[in-house]
N, C-alpha and C positions, 0 to 999 in steps of 0.2 A: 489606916482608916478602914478596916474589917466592918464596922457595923452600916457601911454607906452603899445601897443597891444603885448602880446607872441603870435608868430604865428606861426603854423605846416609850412614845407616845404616839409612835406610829398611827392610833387607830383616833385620833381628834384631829381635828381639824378648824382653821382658825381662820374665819371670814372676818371682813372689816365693816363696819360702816364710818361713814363720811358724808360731809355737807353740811353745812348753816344750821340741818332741823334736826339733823342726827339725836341728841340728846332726846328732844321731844319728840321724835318719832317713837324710837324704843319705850321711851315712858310711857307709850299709849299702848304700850305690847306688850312689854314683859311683866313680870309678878315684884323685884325689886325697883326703889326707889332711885334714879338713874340720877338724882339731883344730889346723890353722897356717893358718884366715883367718881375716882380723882384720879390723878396722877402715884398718889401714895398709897391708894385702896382698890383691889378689887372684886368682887360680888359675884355670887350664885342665885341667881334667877330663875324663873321658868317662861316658857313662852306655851301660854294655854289656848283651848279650843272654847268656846261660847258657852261650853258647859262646865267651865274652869279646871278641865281637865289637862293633865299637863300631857303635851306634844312634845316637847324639848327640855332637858335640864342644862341650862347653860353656866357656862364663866366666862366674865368682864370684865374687858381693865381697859385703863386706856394707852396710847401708845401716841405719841405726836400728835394728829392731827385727828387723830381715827379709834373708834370704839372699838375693840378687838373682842370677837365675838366663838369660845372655845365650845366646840360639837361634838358629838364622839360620830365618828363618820357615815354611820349609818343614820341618821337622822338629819345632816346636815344639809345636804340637797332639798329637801322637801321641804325643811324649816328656811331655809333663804330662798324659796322659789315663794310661799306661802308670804313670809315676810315684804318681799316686795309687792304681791297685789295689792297692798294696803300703803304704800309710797305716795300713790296717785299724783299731788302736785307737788307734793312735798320734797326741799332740797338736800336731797336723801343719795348715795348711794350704797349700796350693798353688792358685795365681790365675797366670794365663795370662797374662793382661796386667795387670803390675801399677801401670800409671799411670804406668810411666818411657819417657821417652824418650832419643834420643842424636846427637850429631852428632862428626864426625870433626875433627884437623886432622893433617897428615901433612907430612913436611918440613927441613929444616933448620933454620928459622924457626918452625917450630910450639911451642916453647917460649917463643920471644919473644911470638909471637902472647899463649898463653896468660898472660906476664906482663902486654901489655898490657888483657886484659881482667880485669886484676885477679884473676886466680885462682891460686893456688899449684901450682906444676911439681912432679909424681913427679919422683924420679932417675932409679930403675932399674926395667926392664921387670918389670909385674905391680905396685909400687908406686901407693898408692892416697895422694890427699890431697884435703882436703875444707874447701868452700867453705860453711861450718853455715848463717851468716844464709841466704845464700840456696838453699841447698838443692840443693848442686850437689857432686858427686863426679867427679872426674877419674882417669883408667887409664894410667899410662904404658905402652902395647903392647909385646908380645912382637920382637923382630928388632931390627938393627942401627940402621935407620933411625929416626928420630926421631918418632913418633907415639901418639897419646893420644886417648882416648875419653872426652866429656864430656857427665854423665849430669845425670837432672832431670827433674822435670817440667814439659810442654809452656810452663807459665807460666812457669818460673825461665829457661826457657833463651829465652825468647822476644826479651829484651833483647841475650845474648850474638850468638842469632843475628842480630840485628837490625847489630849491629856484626859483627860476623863478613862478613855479603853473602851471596851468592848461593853456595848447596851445589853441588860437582861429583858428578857420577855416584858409586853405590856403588862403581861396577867401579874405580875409585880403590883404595878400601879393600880390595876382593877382591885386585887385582893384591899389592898390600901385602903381605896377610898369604901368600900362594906363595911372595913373593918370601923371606921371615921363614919360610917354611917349617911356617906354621899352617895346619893341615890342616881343612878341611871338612866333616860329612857332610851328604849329601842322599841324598832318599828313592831315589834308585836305586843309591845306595851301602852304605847302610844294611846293618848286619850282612856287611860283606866283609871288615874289618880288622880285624886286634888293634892293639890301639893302640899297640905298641911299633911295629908297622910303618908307623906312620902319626908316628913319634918323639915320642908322648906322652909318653916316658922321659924323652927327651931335653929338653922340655920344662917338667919337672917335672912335670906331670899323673900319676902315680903313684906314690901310696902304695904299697914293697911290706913296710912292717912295720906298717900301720894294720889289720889285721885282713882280715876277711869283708867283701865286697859283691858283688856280681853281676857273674858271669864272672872270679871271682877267682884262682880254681885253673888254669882256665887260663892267664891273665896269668901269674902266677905261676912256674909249670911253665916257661914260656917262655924267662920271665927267669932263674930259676937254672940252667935249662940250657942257657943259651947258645943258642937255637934261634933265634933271629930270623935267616932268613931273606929277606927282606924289609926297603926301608926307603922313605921318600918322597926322592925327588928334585928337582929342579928341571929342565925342558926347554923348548925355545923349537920351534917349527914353523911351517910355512909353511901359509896359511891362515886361513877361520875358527878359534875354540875348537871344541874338542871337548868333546864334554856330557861331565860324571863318569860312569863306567863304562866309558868308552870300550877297549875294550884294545891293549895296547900290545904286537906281535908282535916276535918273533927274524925272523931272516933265515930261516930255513926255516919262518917262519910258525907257530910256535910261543904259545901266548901265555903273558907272561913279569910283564905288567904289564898296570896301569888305572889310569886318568885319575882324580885327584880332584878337580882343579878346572881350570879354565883359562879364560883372558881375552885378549881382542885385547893385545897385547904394548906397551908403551909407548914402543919404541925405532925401532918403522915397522910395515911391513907383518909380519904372521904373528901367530900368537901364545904365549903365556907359560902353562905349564902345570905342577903339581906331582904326579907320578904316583906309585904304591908297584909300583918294580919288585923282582923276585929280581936278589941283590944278585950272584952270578954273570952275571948277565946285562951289568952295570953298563957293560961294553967292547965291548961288540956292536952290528952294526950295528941301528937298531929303528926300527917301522914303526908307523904308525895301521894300521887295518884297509884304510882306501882307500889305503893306496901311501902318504902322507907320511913322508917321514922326520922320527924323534923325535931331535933334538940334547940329549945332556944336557948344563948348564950347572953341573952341581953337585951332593953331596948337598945336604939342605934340611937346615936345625938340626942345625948343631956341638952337641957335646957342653956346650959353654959357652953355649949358648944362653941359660937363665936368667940 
């Protein structure tokens, strides 16, 4: 099985929620419709600021009793500190780290991988199947390429990884999801997008007939008037990555775009990067701030992405 990456997920982090109102607390927070996770499905969300700007790119599923809530670790303290002031009476709790952990496989093979360790294969991106005796939930990911996220506690999975060998870098799993067009946020990006411009639509990440939640009107507003603007792309450059926030200039030095994530490139020198440029811009020549040229390769997530 050559074509199958183990990959660390070292840098997420997986809070719970729990309680009676749990479903309808999130409802009133996040950007997806929290009334279609199941046991069998799980969803990419955002959790936005009053200006419907996204603070958080989340993944949810459920697990027993509790919504299992996936963060990339820098944003996760302050999205479950921020989450909870909004609890108030509600029979809600929320835990930061809830005892799960995760490890990657990525690949053309990675579904064989996962038959040979006896666990049951999702189909279809966002499908959830579950391994009960041993306490082990599997994600088949978002994008083209064949990869799944296998969840547990450090004991359940300690055997898997034992057969599994040795983890490759996250930056594995980061290149992944740019390439699939699964958008990031970190703390220097934090409240810059609406998450349409970041294709959370596109994605399925938004509810817009699920009611009220935070930054609602706005999203909203956006989408039935057609205003997007903006959307995430995919580009390759020469170079280091560039940190998210990076902006991304017109030829008369304009700024038109910003970086949201990016990674040394997997195909040689330079690197792989997914930015949300102005969609007029789309045929232009375009620059980092220090003089590199930004080549697009693409928008990021087709409309058929789900």
């Amino acid at each position: 099985m050559k074509d199958c990456i183990p990959a660390q997920l070292d840098e997420l982090v997986y809070a719970t929620v729990r309680g009676a109102d749990g479903t309808s607390f999130l409802q009133g927070q996040l950007s997806s419709d929290l009334r279609l996770l199941d046991d069998m499905r799980a969803q990419i969300s955002s959790y936005n600021s009053a200006k419907g700007r996204m603070l958080a790119v989340l993944h949810l599923m459920r697990r027993d009793d509790a919504i299992v809530l996936e963060l990339h670790r820098d944003i996760a303290a302050p999205t479950c500190k921020r989450l909870r002031m909004f609890v108030l009476r509600a029979k809600v709790t929320i835990e930061e780290d809830g005892g799960l952990c995760a490890f990657g496989l990525i690949g053309a093979d990675a579904a064989a991988r996962l038959a040979a360790l006896g666990l049951p294969v999702p189909d279809a991106p966002l499908d959830c199947t579950h391994d009960a005796p041993r306490g082990i939930t599997i994600v088949r990911r978002l994008g083209a390429l064949a990869r799944y996220s296998i969840h547990g506690t450090s004991e359940a999975l300690a055997p898997l990884l034992a057969a599994v060998g040795p983890l490759q870098d996250y930056t594995h799993w980061r290149r992944a999801d740019i390439e699939a067009g699964v958008p990031t946020v970190y703390p220097a990006t934090a409240d810059h997008f609406i998450p349409q411009t970041a294709n959370l639509d596109r994605l399925g990440g938004i509810g817009f007939d699920k009611g009220c939640y935070t930054g609602q009107e706005i999203i909203a507003r956006v989408h039935y008037l057609g205003q997007v603007k903006r959307r995430l792309f995919v580009a390759r450059m020469q170079g280091s990555p560039p940190a998210p926030g990076s902006e991304v200039r017109s030829a008369d030095g304009a700024s038109v775009g910003e970086i949201v994530d990016a990674v040394v490139d997997a195909e040689g020198a330079g690197s792989l990067a997914s930015l949300v440029l102005q969609l007029g811009h789309a045929n232009d020549a375009l620059r980092l701030a220090d003089g590199r040229t930004v080549h697009l390769v693409g928008p990021a997530a087709p409309p058929d992405a789900v």
